[in-house]
N, CA, C and O atoms as a MOPAC input file, in Angstrom:
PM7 MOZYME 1SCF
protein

 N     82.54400 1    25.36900 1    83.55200 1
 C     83.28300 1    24.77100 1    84.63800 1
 C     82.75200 1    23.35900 1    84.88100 1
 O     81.56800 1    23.03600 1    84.97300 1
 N     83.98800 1    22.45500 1    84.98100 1
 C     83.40500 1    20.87300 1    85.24700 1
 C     82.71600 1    21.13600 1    86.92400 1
 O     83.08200 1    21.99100 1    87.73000 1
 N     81.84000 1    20.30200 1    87.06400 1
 C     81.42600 1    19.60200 1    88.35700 1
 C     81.96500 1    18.82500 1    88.46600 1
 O     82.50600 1    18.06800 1    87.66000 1
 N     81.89900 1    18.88100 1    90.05900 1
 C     83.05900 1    18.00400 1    90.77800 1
 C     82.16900 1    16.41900 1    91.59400 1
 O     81.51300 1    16.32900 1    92.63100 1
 N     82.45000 1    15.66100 1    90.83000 1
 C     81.85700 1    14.18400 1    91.88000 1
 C     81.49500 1    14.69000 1    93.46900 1
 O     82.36700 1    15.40400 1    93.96500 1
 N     80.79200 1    14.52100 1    93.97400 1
 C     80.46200 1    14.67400 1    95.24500 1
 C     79.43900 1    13.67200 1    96.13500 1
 O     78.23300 1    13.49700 1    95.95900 1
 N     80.36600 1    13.04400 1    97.19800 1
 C     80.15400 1    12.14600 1    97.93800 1
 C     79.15700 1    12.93700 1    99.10500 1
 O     79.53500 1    13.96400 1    99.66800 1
 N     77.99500 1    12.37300 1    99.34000 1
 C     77.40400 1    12.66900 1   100.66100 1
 C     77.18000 1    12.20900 1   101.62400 1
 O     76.30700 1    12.84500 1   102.21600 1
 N     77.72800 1    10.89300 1   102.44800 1
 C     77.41400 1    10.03400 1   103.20900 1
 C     79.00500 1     9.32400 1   103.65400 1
 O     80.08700 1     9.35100 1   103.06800 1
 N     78.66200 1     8.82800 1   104.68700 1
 C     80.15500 1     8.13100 1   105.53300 1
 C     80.13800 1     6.97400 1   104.58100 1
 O     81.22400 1     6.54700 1   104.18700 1
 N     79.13200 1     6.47300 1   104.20800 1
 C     78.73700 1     5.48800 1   103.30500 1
 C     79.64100 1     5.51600 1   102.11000 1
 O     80.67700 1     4.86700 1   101.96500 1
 N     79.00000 1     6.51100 1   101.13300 1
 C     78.97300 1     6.47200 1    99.92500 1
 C     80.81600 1     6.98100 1    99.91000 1
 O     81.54500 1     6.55300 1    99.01600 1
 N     81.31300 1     7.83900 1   100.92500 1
 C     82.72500 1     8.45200 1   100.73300 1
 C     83.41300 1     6.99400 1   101.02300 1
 O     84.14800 1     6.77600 1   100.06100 1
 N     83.49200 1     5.69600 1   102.13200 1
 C     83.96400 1     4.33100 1   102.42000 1
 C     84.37100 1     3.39100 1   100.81800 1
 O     85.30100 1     2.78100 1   100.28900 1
 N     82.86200 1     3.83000 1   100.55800 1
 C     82.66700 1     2.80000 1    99.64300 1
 C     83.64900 1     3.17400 1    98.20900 1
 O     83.96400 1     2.33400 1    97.36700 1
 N     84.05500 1     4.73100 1    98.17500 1
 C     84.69700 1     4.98400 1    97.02900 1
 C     86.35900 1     4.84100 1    97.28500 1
 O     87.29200 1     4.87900 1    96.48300 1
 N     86.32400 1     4.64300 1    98.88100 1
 C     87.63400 1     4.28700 1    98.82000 1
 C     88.23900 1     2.91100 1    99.29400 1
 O     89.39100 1     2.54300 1    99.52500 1
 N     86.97600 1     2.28400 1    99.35000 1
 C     87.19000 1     0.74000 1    99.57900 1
 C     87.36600 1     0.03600 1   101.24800 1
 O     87.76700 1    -1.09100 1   101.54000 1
 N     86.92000 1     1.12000 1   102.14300 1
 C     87.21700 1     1.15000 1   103.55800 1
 C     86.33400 1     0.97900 1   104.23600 1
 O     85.34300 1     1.01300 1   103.50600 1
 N     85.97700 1     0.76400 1   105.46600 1
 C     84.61900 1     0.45400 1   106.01200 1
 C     84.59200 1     2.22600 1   106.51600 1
 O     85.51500 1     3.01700 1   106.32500 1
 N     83.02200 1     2.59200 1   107.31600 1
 C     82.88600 1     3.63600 1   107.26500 1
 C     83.80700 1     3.84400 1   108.94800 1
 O     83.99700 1     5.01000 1   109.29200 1
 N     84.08800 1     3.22700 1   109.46500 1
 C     85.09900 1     3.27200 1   110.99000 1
 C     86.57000 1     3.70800 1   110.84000 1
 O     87.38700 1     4.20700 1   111.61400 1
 N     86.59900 1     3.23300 1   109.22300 1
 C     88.37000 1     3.20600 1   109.10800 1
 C     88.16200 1     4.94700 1   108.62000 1
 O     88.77400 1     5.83400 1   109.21500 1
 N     87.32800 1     5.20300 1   107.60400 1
 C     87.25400 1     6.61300 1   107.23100 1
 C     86.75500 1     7.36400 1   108.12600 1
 O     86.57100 1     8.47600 1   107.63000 1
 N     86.32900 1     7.31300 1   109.57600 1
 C     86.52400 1     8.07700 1   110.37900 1
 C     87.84900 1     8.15900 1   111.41000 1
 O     88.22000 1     9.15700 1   112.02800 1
 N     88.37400 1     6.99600 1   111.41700 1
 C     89.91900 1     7.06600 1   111.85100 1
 C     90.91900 1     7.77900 1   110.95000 1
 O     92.04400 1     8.09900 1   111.33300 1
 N     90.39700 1     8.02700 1   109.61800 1
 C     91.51700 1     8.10300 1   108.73200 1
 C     91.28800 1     9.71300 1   108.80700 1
 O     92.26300 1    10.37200 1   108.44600 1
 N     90.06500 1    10.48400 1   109.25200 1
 C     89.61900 1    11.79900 1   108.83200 1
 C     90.39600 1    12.41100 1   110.37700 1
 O     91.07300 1    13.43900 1   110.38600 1
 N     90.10000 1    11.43400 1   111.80700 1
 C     91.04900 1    12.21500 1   112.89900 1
 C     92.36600 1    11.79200 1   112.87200 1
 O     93.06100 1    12.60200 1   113.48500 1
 N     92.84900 1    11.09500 1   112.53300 1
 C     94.46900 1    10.78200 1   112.95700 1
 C     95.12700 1    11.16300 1   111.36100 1
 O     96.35100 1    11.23400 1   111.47800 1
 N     94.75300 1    11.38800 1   110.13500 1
 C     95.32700 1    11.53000 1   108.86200 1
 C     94.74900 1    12.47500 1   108.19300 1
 O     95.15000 1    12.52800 1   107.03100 1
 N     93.71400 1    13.48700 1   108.55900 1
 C     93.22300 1    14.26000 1   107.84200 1
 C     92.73800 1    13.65200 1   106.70500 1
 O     93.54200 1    13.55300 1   105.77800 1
 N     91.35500 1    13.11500 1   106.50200 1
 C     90.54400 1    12.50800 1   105.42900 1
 C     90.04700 1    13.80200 1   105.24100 1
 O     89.54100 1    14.29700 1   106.24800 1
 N     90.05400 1    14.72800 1   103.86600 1
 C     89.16200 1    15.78300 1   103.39100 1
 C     88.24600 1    15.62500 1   103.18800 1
 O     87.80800 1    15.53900 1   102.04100 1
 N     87.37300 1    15.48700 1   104.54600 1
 C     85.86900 1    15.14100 1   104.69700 1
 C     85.11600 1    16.52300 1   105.40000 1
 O     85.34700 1    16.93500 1   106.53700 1
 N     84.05000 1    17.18700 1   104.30700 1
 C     83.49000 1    18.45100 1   104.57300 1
 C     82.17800 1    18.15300 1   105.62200 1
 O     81.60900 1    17.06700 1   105.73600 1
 N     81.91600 1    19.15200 1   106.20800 1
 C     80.48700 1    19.05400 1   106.74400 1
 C     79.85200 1    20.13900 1   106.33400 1
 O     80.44800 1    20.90400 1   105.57600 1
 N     78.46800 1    20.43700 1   106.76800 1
 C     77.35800 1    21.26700 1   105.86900 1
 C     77.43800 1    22.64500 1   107.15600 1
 O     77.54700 1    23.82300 1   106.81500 1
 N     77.37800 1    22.30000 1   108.29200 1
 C     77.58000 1    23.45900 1   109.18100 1
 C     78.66100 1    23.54400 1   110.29700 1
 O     78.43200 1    24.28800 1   111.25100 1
 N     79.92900 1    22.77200 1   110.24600 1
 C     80.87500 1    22.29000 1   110.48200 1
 C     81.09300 1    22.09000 1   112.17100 1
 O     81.88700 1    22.56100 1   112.98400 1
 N     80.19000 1    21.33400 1   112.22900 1
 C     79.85800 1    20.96500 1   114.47700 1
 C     80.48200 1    19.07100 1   113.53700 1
 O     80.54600 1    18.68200 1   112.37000 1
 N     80.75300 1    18.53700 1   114.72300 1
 C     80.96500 1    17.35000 1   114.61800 1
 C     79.86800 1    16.29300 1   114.05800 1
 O     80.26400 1    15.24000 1   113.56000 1
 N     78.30500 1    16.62600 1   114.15900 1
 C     77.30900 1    15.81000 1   114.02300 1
 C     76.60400 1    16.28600 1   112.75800 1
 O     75.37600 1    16.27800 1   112.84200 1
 N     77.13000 1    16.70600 1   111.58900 1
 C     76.20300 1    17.69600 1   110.99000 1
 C     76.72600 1    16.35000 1   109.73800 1
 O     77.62900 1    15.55100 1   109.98600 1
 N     76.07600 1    16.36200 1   108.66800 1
 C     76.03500 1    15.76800 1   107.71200 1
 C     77.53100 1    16.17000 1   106.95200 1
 O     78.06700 1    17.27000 1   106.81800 1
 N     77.84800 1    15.17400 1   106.63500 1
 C     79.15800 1    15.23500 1   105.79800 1
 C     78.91500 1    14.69000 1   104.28800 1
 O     77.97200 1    14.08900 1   103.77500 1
 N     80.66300 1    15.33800 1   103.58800 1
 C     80.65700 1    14.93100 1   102.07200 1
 C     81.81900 1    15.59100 1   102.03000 1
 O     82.35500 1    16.55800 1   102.57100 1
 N     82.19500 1    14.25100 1   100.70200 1
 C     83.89600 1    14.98000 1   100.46900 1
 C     83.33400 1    15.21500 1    98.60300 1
 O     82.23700 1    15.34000 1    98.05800 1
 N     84.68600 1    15.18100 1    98.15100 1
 C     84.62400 1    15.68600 1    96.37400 1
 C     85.61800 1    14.13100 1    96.60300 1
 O     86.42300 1    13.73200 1    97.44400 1
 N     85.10000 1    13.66500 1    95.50900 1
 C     86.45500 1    12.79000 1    94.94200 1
 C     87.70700 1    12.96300 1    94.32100 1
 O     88.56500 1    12.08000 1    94.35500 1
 N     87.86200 1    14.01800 1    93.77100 1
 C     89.19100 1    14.81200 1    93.70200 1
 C     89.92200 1    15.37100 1    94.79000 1
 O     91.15200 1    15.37400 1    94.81000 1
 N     89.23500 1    15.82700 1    95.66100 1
 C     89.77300 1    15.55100 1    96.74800 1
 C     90.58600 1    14.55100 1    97.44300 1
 O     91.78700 1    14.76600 1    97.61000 1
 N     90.02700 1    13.46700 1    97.86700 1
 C     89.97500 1    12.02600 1    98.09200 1
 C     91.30900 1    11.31200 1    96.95200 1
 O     92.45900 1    10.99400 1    97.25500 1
 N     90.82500 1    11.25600 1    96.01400 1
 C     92.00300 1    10.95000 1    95.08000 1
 C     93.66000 1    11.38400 1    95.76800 1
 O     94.60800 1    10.66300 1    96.08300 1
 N     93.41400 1    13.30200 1    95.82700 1
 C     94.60400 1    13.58000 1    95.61600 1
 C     95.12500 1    13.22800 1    97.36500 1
 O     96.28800 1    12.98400 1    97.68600 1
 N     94.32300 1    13.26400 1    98.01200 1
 C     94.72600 1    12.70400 1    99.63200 1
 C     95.35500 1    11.69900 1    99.76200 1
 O     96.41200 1    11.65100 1   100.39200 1
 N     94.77800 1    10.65200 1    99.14900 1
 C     95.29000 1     9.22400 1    98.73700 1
 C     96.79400 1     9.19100 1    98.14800 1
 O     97.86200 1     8.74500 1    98.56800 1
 N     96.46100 1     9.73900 1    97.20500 1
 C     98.25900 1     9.64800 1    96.52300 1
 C     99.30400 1    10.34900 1    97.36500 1
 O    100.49900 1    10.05700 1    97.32500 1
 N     98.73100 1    11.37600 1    98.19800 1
 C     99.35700 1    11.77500 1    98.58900 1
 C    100.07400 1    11.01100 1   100.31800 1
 O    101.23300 1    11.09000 1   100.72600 1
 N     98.72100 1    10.23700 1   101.07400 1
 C     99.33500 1     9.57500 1   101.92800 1
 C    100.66100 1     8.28000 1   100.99800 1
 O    101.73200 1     7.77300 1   101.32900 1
 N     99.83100 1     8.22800 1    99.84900 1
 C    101.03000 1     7.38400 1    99.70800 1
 C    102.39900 1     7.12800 1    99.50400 1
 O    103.11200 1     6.15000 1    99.73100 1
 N    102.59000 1     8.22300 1    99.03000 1
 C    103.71700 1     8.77400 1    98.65200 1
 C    104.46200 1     9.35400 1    99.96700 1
 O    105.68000 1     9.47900 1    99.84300 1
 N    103.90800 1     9.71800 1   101.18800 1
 C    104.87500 1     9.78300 1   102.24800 1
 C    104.71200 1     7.93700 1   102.93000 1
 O    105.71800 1     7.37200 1   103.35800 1
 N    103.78000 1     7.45900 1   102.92200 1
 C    104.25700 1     6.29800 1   103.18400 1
 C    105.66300 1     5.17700 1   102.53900 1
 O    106.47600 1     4.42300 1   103.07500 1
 N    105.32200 1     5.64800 1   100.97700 1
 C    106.47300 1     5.28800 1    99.93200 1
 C    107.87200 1     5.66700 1   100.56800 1
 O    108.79900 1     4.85900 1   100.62800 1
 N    107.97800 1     7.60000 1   101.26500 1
 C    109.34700 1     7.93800 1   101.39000 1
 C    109.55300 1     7.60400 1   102.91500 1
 O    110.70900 1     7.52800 1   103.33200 1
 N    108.52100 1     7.40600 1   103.74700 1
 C    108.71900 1     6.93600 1   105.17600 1
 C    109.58200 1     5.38400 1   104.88300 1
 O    110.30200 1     4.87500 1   105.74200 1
 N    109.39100 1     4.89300 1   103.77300 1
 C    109.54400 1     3.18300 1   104.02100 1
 C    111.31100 1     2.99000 1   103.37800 1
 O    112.31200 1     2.30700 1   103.59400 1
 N    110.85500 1     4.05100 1   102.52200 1
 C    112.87000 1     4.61400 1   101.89100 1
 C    113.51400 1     4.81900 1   103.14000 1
 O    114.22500 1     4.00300 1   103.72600 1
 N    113.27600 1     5.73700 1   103.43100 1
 C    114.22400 1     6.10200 1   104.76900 1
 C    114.29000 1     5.08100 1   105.55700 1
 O    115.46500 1     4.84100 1   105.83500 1
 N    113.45600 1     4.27500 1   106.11000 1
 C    113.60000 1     3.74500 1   106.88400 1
 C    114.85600 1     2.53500 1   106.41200 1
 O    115.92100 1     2.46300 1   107.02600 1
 N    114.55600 1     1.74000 1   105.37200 1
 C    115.48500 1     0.92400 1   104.35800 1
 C    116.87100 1     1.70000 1   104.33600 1
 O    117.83300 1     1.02100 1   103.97800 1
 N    117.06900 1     2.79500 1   104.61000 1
 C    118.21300 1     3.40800 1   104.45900 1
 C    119.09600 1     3.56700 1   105.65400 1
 O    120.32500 1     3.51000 1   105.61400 1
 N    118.45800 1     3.74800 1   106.59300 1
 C    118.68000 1     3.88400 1   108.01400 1
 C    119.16900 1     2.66000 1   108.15900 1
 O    120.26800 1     2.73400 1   108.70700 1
 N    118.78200 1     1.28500 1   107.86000 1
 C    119.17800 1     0.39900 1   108.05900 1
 C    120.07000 1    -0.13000 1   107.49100 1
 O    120.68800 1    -1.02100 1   108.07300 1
 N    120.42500 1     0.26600 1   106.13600 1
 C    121.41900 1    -0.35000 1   105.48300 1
 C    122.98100 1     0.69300 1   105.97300 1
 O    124.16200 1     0.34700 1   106.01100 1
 N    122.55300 1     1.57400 1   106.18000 1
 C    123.65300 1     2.67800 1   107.13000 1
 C    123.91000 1     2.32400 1   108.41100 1
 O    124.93600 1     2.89700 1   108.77700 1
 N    123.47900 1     1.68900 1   109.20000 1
 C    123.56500 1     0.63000 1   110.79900 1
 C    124.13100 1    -0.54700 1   109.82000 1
 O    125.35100 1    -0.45800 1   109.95800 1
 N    123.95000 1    -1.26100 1   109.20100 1
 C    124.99500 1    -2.51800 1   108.71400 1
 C    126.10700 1    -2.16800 1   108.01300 1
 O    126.93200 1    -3.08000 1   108.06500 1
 N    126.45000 1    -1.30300 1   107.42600 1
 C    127.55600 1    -0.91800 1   106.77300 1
 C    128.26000 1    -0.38500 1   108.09600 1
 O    129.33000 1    -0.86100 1   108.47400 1
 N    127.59500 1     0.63500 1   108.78100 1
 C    128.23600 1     0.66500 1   109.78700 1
 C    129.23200 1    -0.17300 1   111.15300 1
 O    130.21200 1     0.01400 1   111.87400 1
 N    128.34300 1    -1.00000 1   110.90600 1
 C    128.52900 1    -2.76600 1   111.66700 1
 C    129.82400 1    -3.44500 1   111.14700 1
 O    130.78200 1    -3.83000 1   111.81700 1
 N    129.65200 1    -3.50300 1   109.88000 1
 C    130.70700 1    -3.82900 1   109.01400 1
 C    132.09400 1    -3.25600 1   109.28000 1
 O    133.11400 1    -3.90100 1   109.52600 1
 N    131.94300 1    -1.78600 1   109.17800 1
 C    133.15300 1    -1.02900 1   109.37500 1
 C    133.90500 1    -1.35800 1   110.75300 1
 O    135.13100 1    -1.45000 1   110.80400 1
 N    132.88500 1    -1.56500 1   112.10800 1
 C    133.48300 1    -1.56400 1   113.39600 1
 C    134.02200 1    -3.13800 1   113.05100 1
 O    135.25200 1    -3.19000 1   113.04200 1
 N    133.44300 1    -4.25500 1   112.80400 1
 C    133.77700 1    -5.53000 1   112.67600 1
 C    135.41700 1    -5.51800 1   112.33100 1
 O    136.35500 1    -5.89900 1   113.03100 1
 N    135.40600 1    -4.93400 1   110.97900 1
 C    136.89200 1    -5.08500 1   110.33600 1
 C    137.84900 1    -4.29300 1   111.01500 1
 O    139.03000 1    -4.59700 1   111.18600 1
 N    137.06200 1    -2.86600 1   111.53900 1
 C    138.10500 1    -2.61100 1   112.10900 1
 C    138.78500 1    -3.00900 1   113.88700 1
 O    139.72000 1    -2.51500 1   114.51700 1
 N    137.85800 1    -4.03900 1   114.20200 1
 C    138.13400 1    -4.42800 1   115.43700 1
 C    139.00000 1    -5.59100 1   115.29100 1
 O    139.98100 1    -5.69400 1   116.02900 1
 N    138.64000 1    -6.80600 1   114.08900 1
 C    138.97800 1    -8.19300 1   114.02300 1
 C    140.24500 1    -8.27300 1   114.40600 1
 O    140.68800 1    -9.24400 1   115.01900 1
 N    141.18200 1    -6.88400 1   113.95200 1
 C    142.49200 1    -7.63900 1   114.29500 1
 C    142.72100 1    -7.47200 1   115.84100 1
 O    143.69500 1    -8.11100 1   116.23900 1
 N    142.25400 1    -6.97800 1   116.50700 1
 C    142.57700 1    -6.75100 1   117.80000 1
 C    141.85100 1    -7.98300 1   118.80800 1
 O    142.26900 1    -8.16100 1   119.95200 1
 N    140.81800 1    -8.72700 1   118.28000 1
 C    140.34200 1   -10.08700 1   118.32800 1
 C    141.19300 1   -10.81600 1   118.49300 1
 O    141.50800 1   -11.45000 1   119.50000 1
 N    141.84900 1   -10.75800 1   117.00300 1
 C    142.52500 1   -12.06600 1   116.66000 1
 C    144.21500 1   -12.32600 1   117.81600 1
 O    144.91500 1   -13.28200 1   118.15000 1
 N    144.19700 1   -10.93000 1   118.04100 1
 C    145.51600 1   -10.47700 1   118.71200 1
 C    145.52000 1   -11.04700 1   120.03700 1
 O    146.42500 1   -11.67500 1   120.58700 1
 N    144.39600 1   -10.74400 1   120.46100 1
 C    143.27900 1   -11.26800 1   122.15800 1
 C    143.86200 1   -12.84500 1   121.87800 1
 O    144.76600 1   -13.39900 1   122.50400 1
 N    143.17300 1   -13.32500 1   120.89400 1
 C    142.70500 1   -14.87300 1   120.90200 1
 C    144.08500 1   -15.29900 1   121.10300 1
 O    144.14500 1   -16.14700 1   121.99400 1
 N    145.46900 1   -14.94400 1   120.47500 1
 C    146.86300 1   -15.38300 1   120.21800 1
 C    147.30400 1   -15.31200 1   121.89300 1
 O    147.80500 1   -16.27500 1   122.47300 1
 N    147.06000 1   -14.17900 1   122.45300 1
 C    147.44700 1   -13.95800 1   123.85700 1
 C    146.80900 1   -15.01800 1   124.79200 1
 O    147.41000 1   -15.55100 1   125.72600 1
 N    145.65400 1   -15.23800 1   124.47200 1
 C    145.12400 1   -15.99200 1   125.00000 1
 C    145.51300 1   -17.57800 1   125.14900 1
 O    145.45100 1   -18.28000 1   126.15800 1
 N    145.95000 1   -17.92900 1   123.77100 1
 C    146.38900 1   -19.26900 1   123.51500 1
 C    147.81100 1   -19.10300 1   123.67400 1
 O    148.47900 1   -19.85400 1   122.96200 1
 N    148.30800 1   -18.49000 1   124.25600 1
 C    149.86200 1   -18.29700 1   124.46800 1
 C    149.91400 1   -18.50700 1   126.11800 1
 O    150.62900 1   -19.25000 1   126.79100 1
 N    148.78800 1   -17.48200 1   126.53800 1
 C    149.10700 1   -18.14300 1   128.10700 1
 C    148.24000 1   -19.57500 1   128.46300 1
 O    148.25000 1   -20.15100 1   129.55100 1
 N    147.52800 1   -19.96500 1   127.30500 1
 C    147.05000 1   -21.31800 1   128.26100 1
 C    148.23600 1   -22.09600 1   127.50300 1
 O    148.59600 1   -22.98500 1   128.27400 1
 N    148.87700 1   -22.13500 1   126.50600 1
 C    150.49100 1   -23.11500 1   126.53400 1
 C    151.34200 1   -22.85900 1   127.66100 1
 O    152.37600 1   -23.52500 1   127.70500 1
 N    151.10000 1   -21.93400 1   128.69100 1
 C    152.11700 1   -21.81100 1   129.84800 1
 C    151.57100 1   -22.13400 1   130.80600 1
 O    152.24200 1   -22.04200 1   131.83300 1
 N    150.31400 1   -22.58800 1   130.92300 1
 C    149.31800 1   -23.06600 1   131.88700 1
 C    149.01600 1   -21.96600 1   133.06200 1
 O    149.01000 1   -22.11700 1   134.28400 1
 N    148.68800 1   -20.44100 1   132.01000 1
 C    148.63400 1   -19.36300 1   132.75200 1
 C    146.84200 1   -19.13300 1   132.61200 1
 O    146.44500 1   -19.30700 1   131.46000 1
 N    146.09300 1   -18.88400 1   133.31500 1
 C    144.49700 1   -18.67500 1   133.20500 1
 C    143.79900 1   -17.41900 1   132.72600 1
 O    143.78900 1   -16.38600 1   133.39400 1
 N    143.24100 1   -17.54000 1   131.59500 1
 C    142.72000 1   -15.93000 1   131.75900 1
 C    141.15400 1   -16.32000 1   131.81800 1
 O    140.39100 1   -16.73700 1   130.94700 1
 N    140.94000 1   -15.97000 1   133.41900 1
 C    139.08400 1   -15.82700 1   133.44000 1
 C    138.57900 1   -14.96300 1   132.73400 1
 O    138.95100 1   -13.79600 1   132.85300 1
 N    137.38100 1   -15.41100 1   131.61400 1
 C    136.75500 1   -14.56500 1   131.03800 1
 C    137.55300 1   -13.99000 1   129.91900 1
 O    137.14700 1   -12.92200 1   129.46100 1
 N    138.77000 1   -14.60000 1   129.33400 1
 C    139.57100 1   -14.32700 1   128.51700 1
 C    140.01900 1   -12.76900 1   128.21600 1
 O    139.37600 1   -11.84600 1   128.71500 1
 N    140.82800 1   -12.60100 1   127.61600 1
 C    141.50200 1   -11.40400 1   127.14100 1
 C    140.13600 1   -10.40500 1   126.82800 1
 O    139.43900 1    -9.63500 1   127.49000 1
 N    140.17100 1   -10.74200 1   125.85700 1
 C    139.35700 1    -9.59500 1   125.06800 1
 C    137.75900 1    -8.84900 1   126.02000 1
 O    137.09300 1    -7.81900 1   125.91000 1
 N    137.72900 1   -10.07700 1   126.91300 1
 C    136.73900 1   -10.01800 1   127.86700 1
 C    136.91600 1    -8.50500 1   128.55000 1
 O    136.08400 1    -7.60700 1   128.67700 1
 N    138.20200 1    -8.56200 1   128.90900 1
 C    138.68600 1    -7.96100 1   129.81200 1
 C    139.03800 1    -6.41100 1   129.33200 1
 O    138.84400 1    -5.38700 1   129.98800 1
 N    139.61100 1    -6.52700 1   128.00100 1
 C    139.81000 1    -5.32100 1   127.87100 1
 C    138.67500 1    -4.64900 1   127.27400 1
 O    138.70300 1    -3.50300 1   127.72200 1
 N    137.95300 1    -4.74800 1   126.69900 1
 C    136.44800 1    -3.80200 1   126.46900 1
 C    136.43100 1    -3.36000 1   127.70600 1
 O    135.52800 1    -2.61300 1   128.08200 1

């Protein structure tokens, strides 16, 4: 059976993932960092496996990857959407604007114009 790399220190686990040792304790309460302890109280000496660590990693990344899809998607579904109300409103705009310029040739007033009004 292979042995497994094994990190023993806030230190030595930072340093393999390129983080200071503050961020890998933020990353172990708010993201689950697979960081072991020896008698598992909060103050007891810690150590992860680097296979561990590895597969944590790829793995935040990869929901960060599909968090950032969705999100790109969501948005391009609100502008297409945008699109659709646009075209399908313009002619009723353009209809406003004609009414509009029809009663100021009769020197009739529309405060706040047509279209104002009817939304």
């Amino acid at each position: 059976m292979d042995e497994r790399e094994l990190l023993d220190s806030w230190k030595e686990i930072a340093a393999f993932l390129n983080r200071s040792v503050m961020t890998c304790h933020r990353w172990e309460e708010e993201l689950g960092l697979p960081i072991h302890r020896l008698d598992g109280t909060p103050k007891a000496r810690v150590f992860a496996y680097t296979d561990e660590l590895d597969c944590w990693k790829a793995e935040k990344m990869h929901e960060h990857e599909a968090e950032h899809q969705a999100a790109a998607e969501a948005k391009t579904a609100v502008q297409e959407r945008s699109k659709r109300i646009m075209l399908h409103t313009a002619p009723h705009r353009a209809h406003a604007e004609l009414i509009e310029e029809k009663h100021a040739d009769h020197g009739i007033a529309c405060p706040g114009g047509f279209w104002a009004r009817a939304r």
